[in-house]
Phi, psi and omega in degrees: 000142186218123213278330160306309170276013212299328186289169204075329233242171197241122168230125165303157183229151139229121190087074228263340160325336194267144195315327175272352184287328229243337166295320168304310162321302206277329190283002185270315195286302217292351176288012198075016180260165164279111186270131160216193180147164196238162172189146201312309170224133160350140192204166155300333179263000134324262180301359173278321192319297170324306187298311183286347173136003213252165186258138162202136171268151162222024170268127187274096178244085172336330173293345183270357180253126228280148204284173203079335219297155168258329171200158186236142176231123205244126156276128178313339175312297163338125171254145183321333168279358192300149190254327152281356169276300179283014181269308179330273173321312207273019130273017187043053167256130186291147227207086145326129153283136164355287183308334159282326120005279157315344175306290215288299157348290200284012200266347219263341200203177167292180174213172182237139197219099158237136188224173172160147173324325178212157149136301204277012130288342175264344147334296190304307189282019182263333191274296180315305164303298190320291175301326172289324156335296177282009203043047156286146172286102178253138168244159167198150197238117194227166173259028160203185167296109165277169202263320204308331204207012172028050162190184195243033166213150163242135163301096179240200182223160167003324175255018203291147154305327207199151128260093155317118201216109169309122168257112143305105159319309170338118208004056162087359208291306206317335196280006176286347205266140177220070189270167182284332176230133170240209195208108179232094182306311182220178147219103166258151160322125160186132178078030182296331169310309177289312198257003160093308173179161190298357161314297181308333211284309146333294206326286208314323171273355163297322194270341156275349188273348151281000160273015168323149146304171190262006146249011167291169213232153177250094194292134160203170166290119188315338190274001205244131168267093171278139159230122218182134178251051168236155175297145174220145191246102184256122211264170166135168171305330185213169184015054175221160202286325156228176193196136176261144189240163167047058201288131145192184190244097193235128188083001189095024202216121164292125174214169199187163176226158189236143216203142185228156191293338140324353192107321206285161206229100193252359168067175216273184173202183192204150169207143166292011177246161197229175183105126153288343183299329184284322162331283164319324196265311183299356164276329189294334192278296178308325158296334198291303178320309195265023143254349140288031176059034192265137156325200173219332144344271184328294210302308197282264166012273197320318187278345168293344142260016188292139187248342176116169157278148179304127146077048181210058171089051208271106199281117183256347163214134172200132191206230180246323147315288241216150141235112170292091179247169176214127170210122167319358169336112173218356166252112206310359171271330167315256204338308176317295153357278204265345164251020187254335170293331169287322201280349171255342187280334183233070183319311216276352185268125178302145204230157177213139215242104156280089191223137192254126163280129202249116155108168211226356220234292170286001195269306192302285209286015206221347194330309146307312159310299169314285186309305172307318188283325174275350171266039153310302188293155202293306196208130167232131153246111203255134184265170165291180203273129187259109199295013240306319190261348202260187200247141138349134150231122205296144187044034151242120177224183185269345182277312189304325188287335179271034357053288185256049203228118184277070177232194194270288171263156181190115185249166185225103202273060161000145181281312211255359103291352180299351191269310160323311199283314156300290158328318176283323181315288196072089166285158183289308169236083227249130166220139183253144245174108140165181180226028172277220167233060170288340220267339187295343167314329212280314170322287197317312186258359167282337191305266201299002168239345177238037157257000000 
């Protein structure tokens, strides 16, 4: 594959739905090739796909799939049983992963590679605005909505300064990347089903901050045992080469000042996202940025406009009732995270957790975990386990984890009740929680709090 010759050409997708799949789609669509592809179900972001030009099926048929492809671009989210993944193989049509793909992109120009257990989307789409901001020539691939551009790619060409790429951890995709700078926000137990324990998990992100080039720089969070003979810049609250100070929420607007361990003083800054984790993620975006020559001015300018990603501590109603947030959380240090960030931005409001657990693999390995982070809240309605690739595992349910979640109240919510259970609640403070399809809700219950 050759990224210069690209247009014209007929590319298949399969799961062409899930957010990193479906940015490639659009930067594919928009070089001019024939985009199709298949995905298990409809989505909004499906039918935005649609809407813009692309064929998409969602019965997994091989008759649906269309004669000519030139190549196929595969998200590992396919299970090995795909009945069109294997019509695919025993014809020799050639079959890409995503991550090669993004490989392959960024080659044409330098690149930025972030990748970390939580963290690394608002990071990308934090890196990615600063630099369009500042006028840089950008292409950039993020694993969410970013609000600033009501999508998850910016389209540049050839002559771009930088690509920017959300790195998936996920079976390994990321090590396919060879960027010039890469970025590594956290490392947790995730995804054990691949790796087994958190050892691999470490190995493994250690062996991508070794495809960094060898003269390129390693951005990371001071508290993570990176180990890399490439230059590195390490960010946190303390004892790290910058460091943010005096963190608070003052007026609805999180400010901070940024310091670097040399003495130097970079003054305050301000941002609309909230979280000391986002404190952090915005030190990790200003060196990446201020290692691409952006101004520290600009750089200040930008992040006050930066508006945030869809379903990433996404506040959708606030008003004198109700504060509504939808945040994609699904791993219990994200929850922590993101419910120790309500209790400090609203202390006085009782708070209530809607939350769906994705996958049955992790509900198991993490159980304990689950149950400590979500008995933050006031109230949980905790929904079923949303399986996507997997098979059922016996005497893991949504009931056993609530059985151990320690709160005043805790119910075990149905989809087909859940908007009535709300409606009679009338929360104070509502917050929805998973990376399942909780998300088809958010309209429905933005609807039902802000009339």
């Amino acid at each position: 594959m050759v990224m210069n010759t690209i247009a014209k050409q007929n590319i298949y997708f399969l799961g062409i739905g899930g957010i990193g799949m479906s940015a490639l789609a659009r930067y594919f669509h928009k070089k001019g090739c024939s985009v199709s592809g298949y995905d298990k179900t409809p989505s909004p972001l499906t039918e935005r796909l649609e809407k813009e030009g692309m064929t998409i099926h969602y019965e997994d048929n091989p008759d649906l799939i269309p004669d000519d492809i030139d190549f196929v671009v595969l998200t590992p989210a396919i299970p090995s049983d795909s009945l069109e993944l294997n019509y695919l193989r025993e014809r020799n049509i050639k079959i890409i992963k995503r991550a090669e793909v993004l490989g392959e992109i960024s080659r044409h120009c330098k690149s930025i590679a972030v990748a970390g257990s939580h963290g690394k989307t608002t990071v990308t789409s934090m890196v990615s605005h600063l630099l369009k901001y500042s006028g840089k020539k950008i292409s950039a691939f993020i694993g969410g909505i970013a609000k600033n551009i009501n999508s998850n790619v910016v389209i540049g060409d050839e002559n771009d300064d930088v690509v920017v790429m959300e790195a998936d951890e996920f079976d390994r995709s990321f090590l396919q990347l060879s960027p010039y700078l890469s970025i590594v926000t956290s490392i947790d137990a995730d995804h054990l089903d691949i790796y087994g324990d958190k050892k691999q998990v470490e190995e493994s992100f250690n062996q991508f901050v070794d495809k960094t080039a060898a003269d390129g720089i390693v951005v990371h969070n001071n508290k993570l045992q990176i180990v890399t003979d490439r230059k590195r810049i390490t960010y946190g609250l303390d004892d790290a080469d910058v460091m943010a100070k005096n963190v608070r929420v003052e007026e609805g607007v999180t400010k901070f000042s940024v310091v670097t361990k040399e003495g130097l003083d970079y003054g305050e800054f301000q941002m609309n996202v909230y979280g000391e984790h986002n404190v952090m993620n915005a030190l990790s975006a200003i060196i990446s940025c201020r290692c691409f020559d952006v101004d520290i001015e600009v750089i200040r300018e930008g992040l006050v406009a930066f508006q945030g990603v869809q379903r990433r501590f996404d506040v959708r109603v606030k008003n004198e009732k109700v504060c509504y947030i939808d945040d994609y959380a699904h791993h219990p240090e994200e929850i922590k995270a993101s419910l120790k960030a309500a209790k400090t931005i609203f202390p006085d409001r009782e708070m209530t957790v809607i939350f769906q657990p994705h996958l049955f693999t992790r509900t198991r390995d993490f159980m304990d975990e689950f149950a400590d982070a979500l008995s933050l809240a006031d109230r949980i309605l905790l929904m079923e386990i949303y399986p996507a690739r997997e098979k059922p595992l016996p005497g893991i349910t949504s009931s056993v984890l609530l059985e151990k979640i320690s709160c005043r109240e805790k119910y075990i919510c149905q989809k087909k009740e859940l908007l009535e259970i709300v409606s009679n609640i009338k929360p104070q403070l509502l917050i929805t929680m998973g990376a399942g399809d909780i998300d088809r809700f958010v309209p429905l219950l933005e609807t039902l709090l802000d009339s």
